[in-house]
N, C-alpha and C positions, 0 to 999 in steps of 0.2 A: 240306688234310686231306680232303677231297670237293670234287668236280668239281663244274664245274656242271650237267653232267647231272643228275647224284645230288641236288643239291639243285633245280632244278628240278620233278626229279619228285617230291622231300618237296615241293617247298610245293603241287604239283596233288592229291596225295593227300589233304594236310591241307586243302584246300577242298575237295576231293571227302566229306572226314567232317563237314566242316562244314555243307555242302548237306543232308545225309542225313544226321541226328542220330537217335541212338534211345535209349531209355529202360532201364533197367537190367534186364539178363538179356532184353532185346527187338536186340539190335545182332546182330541175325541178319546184316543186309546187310554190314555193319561188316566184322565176321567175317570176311564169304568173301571179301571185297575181303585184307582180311589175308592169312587162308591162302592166296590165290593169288597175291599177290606174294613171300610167302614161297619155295612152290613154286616160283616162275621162278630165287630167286636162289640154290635147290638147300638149301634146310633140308626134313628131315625134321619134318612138321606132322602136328598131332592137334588135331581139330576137335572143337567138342563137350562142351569141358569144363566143369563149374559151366555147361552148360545152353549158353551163346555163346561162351566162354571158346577160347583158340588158344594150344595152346605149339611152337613151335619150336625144335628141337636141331640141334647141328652138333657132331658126335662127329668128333673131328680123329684117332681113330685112335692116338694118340699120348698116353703116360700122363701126368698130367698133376688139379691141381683143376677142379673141379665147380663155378661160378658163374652164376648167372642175374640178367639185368635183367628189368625190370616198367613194362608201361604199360599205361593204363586208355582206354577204349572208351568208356564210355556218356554220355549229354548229360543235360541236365535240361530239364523242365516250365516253362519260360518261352519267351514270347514274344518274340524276335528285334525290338529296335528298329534295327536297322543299315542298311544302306542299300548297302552294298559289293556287289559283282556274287558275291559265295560267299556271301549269306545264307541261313541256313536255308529249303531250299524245305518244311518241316513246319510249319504253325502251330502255336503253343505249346509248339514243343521247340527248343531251341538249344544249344550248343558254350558254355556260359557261363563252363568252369570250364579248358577247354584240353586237354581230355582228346584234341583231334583233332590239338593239336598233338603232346602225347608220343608218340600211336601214330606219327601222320607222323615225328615225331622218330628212335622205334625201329627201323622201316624203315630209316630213311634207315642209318644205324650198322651196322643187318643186312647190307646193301648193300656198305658197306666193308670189314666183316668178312670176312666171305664171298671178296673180292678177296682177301683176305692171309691164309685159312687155310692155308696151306702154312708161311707162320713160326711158327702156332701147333701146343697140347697141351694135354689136357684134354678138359672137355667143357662148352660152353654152352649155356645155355637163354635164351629168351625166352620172355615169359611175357604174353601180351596178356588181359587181364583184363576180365572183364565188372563191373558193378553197381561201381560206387568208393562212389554218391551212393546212402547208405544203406541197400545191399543186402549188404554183408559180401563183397562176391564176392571177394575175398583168403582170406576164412576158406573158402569153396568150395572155389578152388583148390586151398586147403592138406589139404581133407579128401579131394578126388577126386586126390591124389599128384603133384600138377607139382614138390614137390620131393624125391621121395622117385626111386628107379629108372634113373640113380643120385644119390645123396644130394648136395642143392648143399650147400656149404661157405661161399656166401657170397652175397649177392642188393644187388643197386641198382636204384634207382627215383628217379624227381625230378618236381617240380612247377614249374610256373612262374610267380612272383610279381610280380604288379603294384605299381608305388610303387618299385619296386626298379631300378637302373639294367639301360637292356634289355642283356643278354648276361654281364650279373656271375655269378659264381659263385659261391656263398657253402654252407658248411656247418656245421652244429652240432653235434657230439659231445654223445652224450646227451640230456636230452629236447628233441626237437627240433617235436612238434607235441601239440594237447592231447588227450587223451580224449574221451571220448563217449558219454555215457549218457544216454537218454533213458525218462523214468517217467509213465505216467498211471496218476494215483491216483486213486479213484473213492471217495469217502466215501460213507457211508449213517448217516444221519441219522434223522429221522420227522419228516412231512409235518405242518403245525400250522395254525389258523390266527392270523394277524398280529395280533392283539389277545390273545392267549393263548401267548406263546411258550413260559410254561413246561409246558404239554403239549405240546411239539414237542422233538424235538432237532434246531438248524439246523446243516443241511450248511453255510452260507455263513459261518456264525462257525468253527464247526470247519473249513471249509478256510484259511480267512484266517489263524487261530489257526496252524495247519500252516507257512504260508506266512512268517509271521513269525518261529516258529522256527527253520526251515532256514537262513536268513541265520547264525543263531546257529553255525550249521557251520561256515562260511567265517572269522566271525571269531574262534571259540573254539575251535574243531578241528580245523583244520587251522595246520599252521607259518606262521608270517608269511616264511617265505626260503621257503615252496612256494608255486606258482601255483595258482588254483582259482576257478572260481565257478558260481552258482547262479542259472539264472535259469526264472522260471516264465512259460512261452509261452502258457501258457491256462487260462483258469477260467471254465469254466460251471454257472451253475445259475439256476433259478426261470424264472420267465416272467411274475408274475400280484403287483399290489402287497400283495393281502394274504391270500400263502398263504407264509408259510417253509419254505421246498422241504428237502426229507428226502433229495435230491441232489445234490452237486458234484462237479465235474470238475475235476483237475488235472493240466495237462501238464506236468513236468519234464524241462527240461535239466542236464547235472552238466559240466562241464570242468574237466579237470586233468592235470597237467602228470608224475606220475609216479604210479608203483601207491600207494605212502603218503597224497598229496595223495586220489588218488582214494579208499581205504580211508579218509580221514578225511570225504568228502563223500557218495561212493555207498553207502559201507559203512554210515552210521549214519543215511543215510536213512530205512531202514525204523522204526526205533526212536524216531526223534521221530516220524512218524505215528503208531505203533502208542502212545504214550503222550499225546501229544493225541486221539487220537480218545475212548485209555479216559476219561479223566481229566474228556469230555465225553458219555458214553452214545454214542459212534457209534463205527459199524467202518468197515472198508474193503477195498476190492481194492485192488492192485495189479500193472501189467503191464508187467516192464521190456522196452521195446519195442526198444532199441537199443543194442548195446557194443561200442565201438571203443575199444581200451585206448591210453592214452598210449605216443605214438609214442617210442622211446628208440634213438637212435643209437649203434654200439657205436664208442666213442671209437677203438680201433685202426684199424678199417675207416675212420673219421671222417679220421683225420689221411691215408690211405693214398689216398683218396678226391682230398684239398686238395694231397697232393703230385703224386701222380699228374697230375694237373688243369694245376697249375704247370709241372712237367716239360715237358710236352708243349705248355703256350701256349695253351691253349684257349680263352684270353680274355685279354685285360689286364686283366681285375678278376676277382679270385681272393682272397675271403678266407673265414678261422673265425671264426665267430658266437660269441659265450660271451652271451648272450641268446635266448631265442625268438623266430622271426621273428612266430610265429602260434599263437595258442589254438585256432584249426582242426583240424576232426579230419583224420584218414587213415588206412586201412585197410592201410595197407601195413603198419602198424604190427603186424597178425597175423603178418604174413612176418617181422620182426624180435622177434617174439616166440617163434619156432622156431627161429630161423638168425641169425648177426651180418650186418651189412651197413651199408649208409649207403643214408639216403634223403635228396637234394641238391636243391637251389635255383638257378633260372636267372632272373634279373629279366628282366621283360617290358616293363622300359619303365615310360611317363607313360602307364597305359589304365585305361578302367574297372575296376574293380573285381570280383573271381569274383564270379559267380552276379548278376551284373549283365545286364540285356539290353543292355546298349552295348559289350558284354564283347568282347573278338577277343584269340585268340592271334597274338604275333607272329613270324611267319615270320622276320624276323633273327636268333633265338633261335635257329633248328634246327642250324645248323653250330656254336653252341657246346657245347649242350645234347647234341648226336650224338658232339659231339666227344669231350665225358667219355666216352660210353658206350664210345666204339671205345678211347680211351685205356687206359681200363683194362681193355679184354679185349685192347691189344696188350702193355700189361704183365702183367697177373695169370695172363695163356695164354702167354705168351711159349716157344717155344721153346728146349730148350737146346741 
C-alpha cells in the first residue's frame, strides 16, 4: 500500500515532531514543517488557522462528496524519560500522547493520495489541528470554517492505543470516548476563629459537604447502563490550625459517556452546590473551565469505516468494539458534533501508557493507520 520510501520518510518526520514538541496553539514550527511537505506533494494549504492550525485541499476537479480527515499537532508539559536517539530535544515537553505520530501518519496517506488522484472525485480536506490537550482547537477550527467552503459531508480522525495489540483496528459505533468537564468552584464562607466556629461559616465543611453530595450524582442520577463519573482533583483551603478559613477551593472533573449521562452529572452540578452552600450561609463562584462533549461515533460511517478497513486488508486484526475502549476525552468529538463521521483506533503495542514520560508512538502503526486513511478516500472518492 506505501513504498518504502513513503514510509521511511513518515517515520523521519514523526521523529522530526518528536525532537521538537510544542505546546497547544505554540506548534508554530510543527506547522510549517506540515504546510511545506503538503506544498511539495501539490495540495492547495492555508496556514494560520485557530492561530497554528494547517488545512489542506485536493479539489480533484471532478463532482463528487466533500470528506476530510484530522490530525492533531501539539505535545504536552512533561519531561521526556526516554533515551532513544528522537528524544525530545525541549525540557519538559514531550510527544506523550502520539500526536507526532498521527500528523507523521496523515502525511504519509496525503502522499498516496496525491499519487492516485486521477482515479479520484470530489473534494478532500485534511485538517492538521492545533491545541487537542485542553485547548479546544477542533472547536477553533470549526468556528474559523475548515468545514464549511465547501461543506464536508463527512470527517475521520484516529488515535492510537496502548495495551491494545500494535496495528489492530478496532472501531466503535456510537459513544466511543468520554466527555469532559472541568469546574472550579470557589466557596465563600466567613473567616472565624477555631474555638468559635459558630461565628464563622467554614468553607472546609461546606466544600467537603459539596464533595459528598456530588458522588450522590453518579449513583442516584445518572442510569446505571450509562457510563459517568466524578472526580474532585483538588481542594484547597486554610493554612493556620486555628482560623476556619472563610475559603475553599474546588477543582472538578465530570466524565461521561453521552449528552444524558453528561446532563445527569454536569447538568445538576450546579444545584447541589447552590443548595449546599444556602442550606449552609455560604455562596459561591463558579468557572467552568473546560467542555469536550462526549465523543459519539455515527454508527453508519462506524460500520463503513470497519468494512472499508477489511476490504482493503489494512491489518489482520480488524474488529467492532460494542464497549468503550476509554473514558478519555477528545476533541474531535466537536467535529462529530457538526458532521457524521468515525473516529478510529490503532493499537500501539505493549508501551507506556499516554501522557506517560516513557510514552513513544509506534512507528509499525503508520502503514496501518495510513492505510485506513488512503482506503477510505480510494473508496468514498472513488471515481466513476
Amino acid at each position: 500500500m506505501f513504498t518504502n520510501s513513503q514510509l521511511e520518510t513518515a517515520r523521519s518526520l514523526r521523529h522530526h515532531f518528536h525532537q521538537h514538541p510544542e505546546l497547544k496553539f505554540e506548534e508554530t514550527q510543527t506547522a510549517k514543517v506540515v504546510a511545506e511537505r503538503l506544498r511539495e506533494l501539490g495540495y492547495q494549504v492555508t496556514e494560520g488557522i485557530a492561530e497554528t492550525g494547517v488545512l489542506a485541499e485536493l479539489d480533484t476537479g471532478r463532482p463528487g462528496p466533500v470528506i476530510a480527515f484530522r490530525a492533531d499537532m501539539d505535545a504536552l508539559p512533561i519531561d521526556e524519560a526516554n533515551t532513544f536517539s528522537h528524544c525530545s530535544t525541549k525540557r519538559g515537553l514531550m510527544h506523550a500522547c502520539g500526536h507526532d505520530g498521527h500528523t507523521a501518519t496523515l502525511l504519509l496517506a496525503a502522499e498516496a493520495i496525491m499519487e492516485q488522484r486521477g482515479t479520484l472525485s470530489g473534494h478532500l480536506k485534511l485538517i492538521f489541528q492545533p491545541a487537542e490537550e485542553g485547548g479546544n482547537g477542533a472547536a477553533r477550527m470549526i468556528e474559523e470554517g475548515v468545514l464549511e467552503n465547501p461543506k464536508v459531508s463527512a470527517i475521520f480522525g484516529y488515535h492510537n492505543r496502548p495495551n491494545f495489540p500494535a496495528g489492530q483496528v478496532f472501531v466503535k459505533p456510537g459513544p466511543a470516548m468520554g466527555g469532559n468537564d472541568t469546574f472550579r468552584v470557589t466557596v465563600e464562607g466567613k473567616t472565624g476563629h477555631a474555638a468559635m466556629p459558630h461565628l464563622a461559616v467554614d468553607a472546609i465543611y461546606v466544600g467537603t459537604s459539596i464533595i459528598q453530595q456530588l458522588q450522590g450524582l453518579v449513583a442516584r442520577h445518572k442510569s446505571p447502563l450509562e457510563a459517568g463519573v466524578i472526580t474532585i482533583a483538588a481542594f484547597h483551603a486554610g493554612d493556620a490550625a486555628n482560623i476556619i478559613p472563610g475559603e475553599a477551593e474546588i477543582l472538578i472533573n465530570i466524565r461521561s459517556d453521552r449528552t444524558s449521562s453528561r446532563d445527569a452529572l454536569a447538568g445538576q452540578l450546579e444545584q447541589v452546590i447552590s443548595g449546599v452552600c444556602s442550606a449552609h450561609g455560604a455562596s459561591y463562584r463558579m468557572a467552568h473551565e473546560l467542555e469536550i462533549p462526549p465523543l459519539l461515533n455515527d454508527a453508519e460511517w462506524s460500520d463503513k469505516v470497519f468494512e472499508i478497513a477489511r476490504h482493503h486488508q489494512v491489518s489482520v486484526d480488524i474488529k467492532k468494539l460494542d464497549y468503550m475502549p476509554t473514558m478519555g476525552a477528545e476533541d474531535f468529538a466537536f467535529y462529530l458534533r457538526e458532521i457524521p463521521g468515525c473516529f478510529f483506533f490503532v493499537g500501539n503495542g505493549d508501551s507506556a501508557y499516554l501522557h506517560n514520560e516513557h510514552y513513544d508512538f509506534n512507528d509499525d502503526i503508520l502503514p496501518v493507520a495510513g492505510g485506513v486513511f488512503l482506503s477510505l478516500a480510494k473508496d468514498l472518492l472513488a471515481r466513476d
